[in-house]
C-alpha positions in Angstrom: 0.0 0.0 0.0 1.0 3.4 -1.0 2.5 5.4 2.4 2.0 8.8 3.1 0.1 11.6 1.2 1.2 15.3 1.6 4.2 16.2 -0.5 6.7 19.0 -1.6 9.4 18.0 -3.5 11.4 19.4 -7.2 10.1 18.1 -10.6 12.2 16.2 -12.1 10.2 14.6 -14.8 7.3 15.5 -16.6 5.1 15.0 -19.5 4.4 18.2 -21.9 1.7 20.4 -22.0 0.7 19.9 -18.5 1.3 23.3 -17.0 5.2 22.3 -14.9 8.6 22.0 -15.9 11.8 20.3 -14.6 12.8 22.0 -11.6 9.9 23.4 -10.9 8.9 23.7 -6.4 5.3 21.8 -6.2 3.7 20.6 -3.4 -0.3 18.9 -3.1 -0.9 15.2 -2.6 1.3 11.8 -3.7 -0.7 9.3 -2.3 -4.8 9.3 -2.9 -5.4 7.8 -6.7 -5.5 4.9 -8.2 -1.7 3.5 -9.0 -0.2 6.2 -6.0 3.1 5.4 -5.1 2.8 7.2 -2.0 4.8 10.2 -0.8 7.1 9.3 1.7 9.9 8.3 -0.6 12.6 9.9 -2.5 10.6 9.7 -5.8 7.0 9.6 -6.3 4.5 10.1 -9.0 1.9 12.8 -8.6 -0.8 13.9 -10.9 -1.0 17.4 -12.2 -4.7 18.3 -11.1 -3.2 17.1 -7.2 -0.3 19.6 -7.0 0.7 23.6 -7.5 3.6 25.2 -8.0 4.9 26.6 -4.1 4.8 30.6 -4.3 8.1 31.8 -4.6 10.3 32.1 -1.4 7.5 29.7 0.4 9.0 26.8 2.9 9.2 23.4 1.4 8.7 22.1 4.9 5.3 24.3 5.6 3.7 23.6 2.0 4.5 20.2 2.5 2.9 19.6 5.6 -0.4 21.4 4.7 -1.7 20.7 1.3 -4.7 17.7 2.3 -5.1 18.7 6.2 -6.0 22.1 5.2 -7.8 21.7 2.3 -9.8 19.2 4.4 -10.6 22.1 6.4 -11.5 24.4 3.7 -13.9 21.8 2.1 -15.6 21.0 5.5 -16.6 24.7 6.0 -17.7 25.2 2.2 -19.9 22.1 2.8 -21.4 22.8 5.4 -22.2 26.6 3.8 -19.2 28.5 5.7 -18.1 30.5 2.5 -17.0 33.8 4.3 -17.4 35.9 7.1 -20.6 36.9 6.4 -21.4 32.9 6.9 -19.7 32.5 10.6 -20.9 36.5 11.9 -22.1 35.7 15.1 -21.8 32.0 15.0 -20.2 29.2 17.2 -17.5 26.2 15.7 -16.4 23.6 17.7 -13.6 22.0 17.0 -13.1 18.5 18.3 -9.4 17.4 18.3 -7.9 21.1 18.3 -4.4 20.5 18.6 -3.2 18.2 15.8 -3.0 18.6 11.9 -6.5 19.4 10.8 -8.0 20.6 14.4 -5.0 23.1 14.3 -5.4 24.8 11.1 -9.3 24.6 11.7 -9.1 26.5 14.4 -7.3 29.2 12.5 -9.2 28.9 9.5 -12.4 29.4 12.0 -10.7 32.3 14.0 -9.0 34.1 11.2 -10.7 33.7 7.8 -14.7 33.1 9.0 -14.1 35.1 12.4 -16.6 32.9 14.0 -17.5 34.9 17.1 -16.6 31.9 19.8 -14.3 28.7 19.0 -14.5 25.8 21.3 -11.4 24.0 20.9 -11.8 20.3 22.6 -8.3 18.7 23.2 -6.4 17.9 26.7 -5.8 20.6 29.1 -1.9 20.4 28.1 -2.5 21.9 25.0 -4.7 24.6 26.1 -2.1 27.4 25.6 -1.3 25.6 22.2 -5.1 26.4 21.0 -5.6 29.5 22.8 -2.7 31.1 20.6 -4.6 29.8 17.2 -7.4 31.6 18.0 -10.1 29.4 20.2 -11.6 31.5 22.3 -12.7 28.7 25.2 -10.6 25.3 25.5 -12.8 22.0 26.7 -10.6 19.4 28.3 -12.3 16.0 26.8 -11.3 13.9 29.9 -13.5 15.9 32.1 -16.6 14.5 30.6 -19.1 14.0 27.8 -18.8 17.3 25.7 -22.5 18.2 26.5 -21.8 18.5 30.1 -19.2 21.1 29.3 -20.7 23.3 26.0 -24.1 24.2 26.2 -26.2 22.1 24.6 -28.2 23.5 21.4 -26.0 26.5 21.5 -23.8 25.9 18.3 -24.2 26.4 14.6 -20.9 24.1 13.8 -19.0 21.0 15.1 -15.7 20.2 13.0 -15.3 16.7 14.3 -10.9 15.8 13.1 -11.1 12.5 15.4 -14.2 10.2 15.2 -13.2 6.9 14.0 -9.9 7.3 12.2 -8.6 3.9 13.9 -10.6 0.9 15.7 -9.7 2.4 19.4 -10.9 6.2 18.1 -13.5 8.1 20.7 -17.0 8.3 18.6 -18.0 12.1 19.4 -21.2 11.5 17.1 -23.7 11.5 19.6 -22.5 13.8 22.1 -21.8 16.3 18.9 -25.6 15.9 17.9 -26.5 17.2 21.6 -24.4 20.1 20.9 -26.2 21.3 17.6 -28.8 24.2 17.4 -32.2 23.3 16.8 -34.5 24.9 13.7 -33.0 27.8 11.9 -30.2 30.0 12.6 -27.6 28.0 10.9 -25.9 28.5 7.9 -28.6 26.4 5.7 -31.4 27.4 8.4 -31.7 24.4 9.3 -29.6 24.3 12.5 -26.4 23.7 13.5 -24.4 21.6 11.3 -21.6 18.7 12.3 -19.1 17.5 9.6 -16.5 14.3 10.4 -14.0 13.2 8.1 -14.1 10.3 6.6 -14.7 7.2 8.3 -12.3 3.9 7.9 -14.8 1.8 9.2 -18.0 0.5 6.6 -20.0 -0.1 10.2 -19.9 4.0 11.0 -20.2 5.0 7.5 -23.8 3.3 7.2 -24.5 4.4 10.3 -24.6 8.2 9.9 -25.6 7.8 6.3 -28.2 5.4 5.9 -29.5 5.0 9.4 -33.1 6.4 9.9 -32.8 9.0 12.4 -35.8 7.3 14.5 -33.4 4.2 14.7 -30.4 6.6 16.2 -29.2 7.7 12.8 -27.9 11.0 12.3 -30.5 13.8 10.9 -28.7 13.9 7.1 -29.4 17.4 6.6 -27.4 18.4 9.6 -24.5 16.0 8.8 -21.7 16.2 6.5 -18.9 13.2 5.8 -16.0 13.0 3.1 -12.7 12.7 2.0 -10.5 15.5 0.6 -9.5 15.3 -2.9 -7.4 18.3 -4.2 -8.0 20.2 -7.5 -6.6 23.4 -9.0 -9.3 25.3 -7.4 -9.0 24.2 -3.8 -5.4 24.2 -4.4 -5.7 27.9 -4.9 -7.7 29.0 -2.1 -5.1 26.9 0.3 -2.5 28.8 -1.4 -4.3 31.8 -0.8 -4.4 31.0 3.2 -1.3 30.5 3.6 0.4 33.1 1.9 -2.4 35.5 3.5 -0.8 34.3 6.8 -4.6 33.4 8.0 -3.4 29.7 8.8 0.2 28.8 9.6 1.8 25.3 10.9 1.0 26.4 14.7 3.7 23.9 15.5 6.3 21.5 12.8 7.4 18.2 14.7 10.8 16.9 12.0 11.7 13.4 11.5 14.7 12.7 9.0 14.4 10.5 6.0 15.5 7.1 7.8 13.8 4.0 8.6 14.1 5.1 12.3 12.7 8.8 11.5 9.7 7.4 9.6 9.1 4.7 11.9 9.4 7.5 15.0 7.1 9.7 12.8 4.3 6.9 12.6 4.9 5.7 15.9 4.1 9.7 17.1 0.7 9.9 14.9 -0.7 6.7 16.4 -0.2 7.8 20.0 -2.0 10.8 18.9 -0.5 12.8 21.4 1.5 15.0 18.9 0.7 18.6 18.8 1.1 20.6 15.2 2.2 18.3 12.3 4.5 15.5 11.6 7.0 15.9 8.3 9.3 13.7 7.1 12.5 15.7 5.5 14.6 14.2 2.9 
């Protein structure tokens, strides 16, 4: 299986007519098609519509650890109808796993480019001060009880959920999210608050919050949001566009070398999921 996903690396071959040369800085995604090699290698094969050229002076090592992560985050507020500030004026995020790759940069992406008027950032109470300087405006500790005991219930017109069921032992914030949701209009479709989860790994949770009837437990589908990034030249833009705005920056950069101690180090740090900031692998 392909390993790793986020890339930055020099062209060094390329077919004509697709818009880069030899030589050329890119960065975007190695690792999500059909035939991926994966990124974390010396070489890897990319295809045009997943990568952009880094703006000039730009750090390999920042573009490289932010291409799907934050263009997860940009797709999960567009979907859920989060285009602008004039979307998030006077509204409430949450963000449920606050310190790590995506929960990092969505708190800044809520804070700086919506200006949501309050940010719940849930992650432990060590990395309060972490969150605090990205913007979140309160910081919920998630071992000091279900998150409806500690944020108002029916008070919030977003939940960014970055953790539900990523791996087998992941927490399932689902139901306690639901709690957390306004009720009738007020939200960006009027229809209520509005949770979004990545992706699921699991085909048990997928069916679950897609097909289950609500009156069996399901989740209400017009409140609910799930998918997986996939980048294009037009998300690839706007991310380009945040980070060179300064909006959303890698809060904190955790470097393994290139070895088969660094990598295994690197994927031994993203299971514990204790890291803070993101992990990158430097050749």
């Amino acid at each position: 299986n392909p390993i790793g996903i986020d890339c930055c690396g020099e062209v060094v071959d390329v077919p004509e007519g697709v818009g880069f040369e030899v030589g050329d800085l890119v960065w975007g995604s190695g690792g999500t098609f059909v035939g991926a090699t994966g990124s974390l290698a010396e070489y890897c094969a990319v295809l045009p519509k997943h990568i952009s050229k880094v703006p000039q002076g730009g750090d390999p090592l920042t573009y490289g650890s932010m291409p799907v992560a934050l263009g997860t985050i940009v797709t999960g507020y567009e979907r859920a109808g989060f285009l602008s500030e004039a979307e998030a004026k006077g509204k409430t995020a949450v963000i449920i796993g606050a310190s790590g790759g995506c929960g990092s940069f969505g708190v800044q992406y809520a804070a700086n480019t919506l200006k949501f008027e309050r940010i719940y950032a849930v992650c432990s109470a060590k990395n309060a001060d972490f969150v605090k300087s990205l913007g979140a405006t309160d910081v919920i500790d998630y071992n000091q009880g279900p998150l409806s005991t500690l944020i108002p219930e029916q008070s919030c017109d977003h939940v960014f959920d970055c953790v539900t069921n990523h791996a087998a032992d992941d927490p399932d914030y689902s139901s306690e999210a639901q709690k957390l949701l306004k009720v009738g209009t007020g939200g960006p479709r009027d229809k209520g608050g509005f949770l979004t989860q990545l992706g699921r790994k699991h085909l048990v949770g997928i069916i679950f919050c897609l097909l289950w009837p609500k009156w069996l437990g399901g989740m209400p589908h017009q409140f609910y949001d799930m998918f997986i990034t996939q980048l294009n030249p037009g998300l690839m833009a706007k991310v380009t566009d945040t980070i060179s705005s300064g909006e959303v920056k890698v809060g904190k950069l955790v470097k393994k070398d290139f070895s088969e101690e660094g990598c295994r180090q690197a994927f031994k740090d993203l299971k514990s999921k204790r890291t803070v900031g993101k992990i990158v692998v430097e050749l």
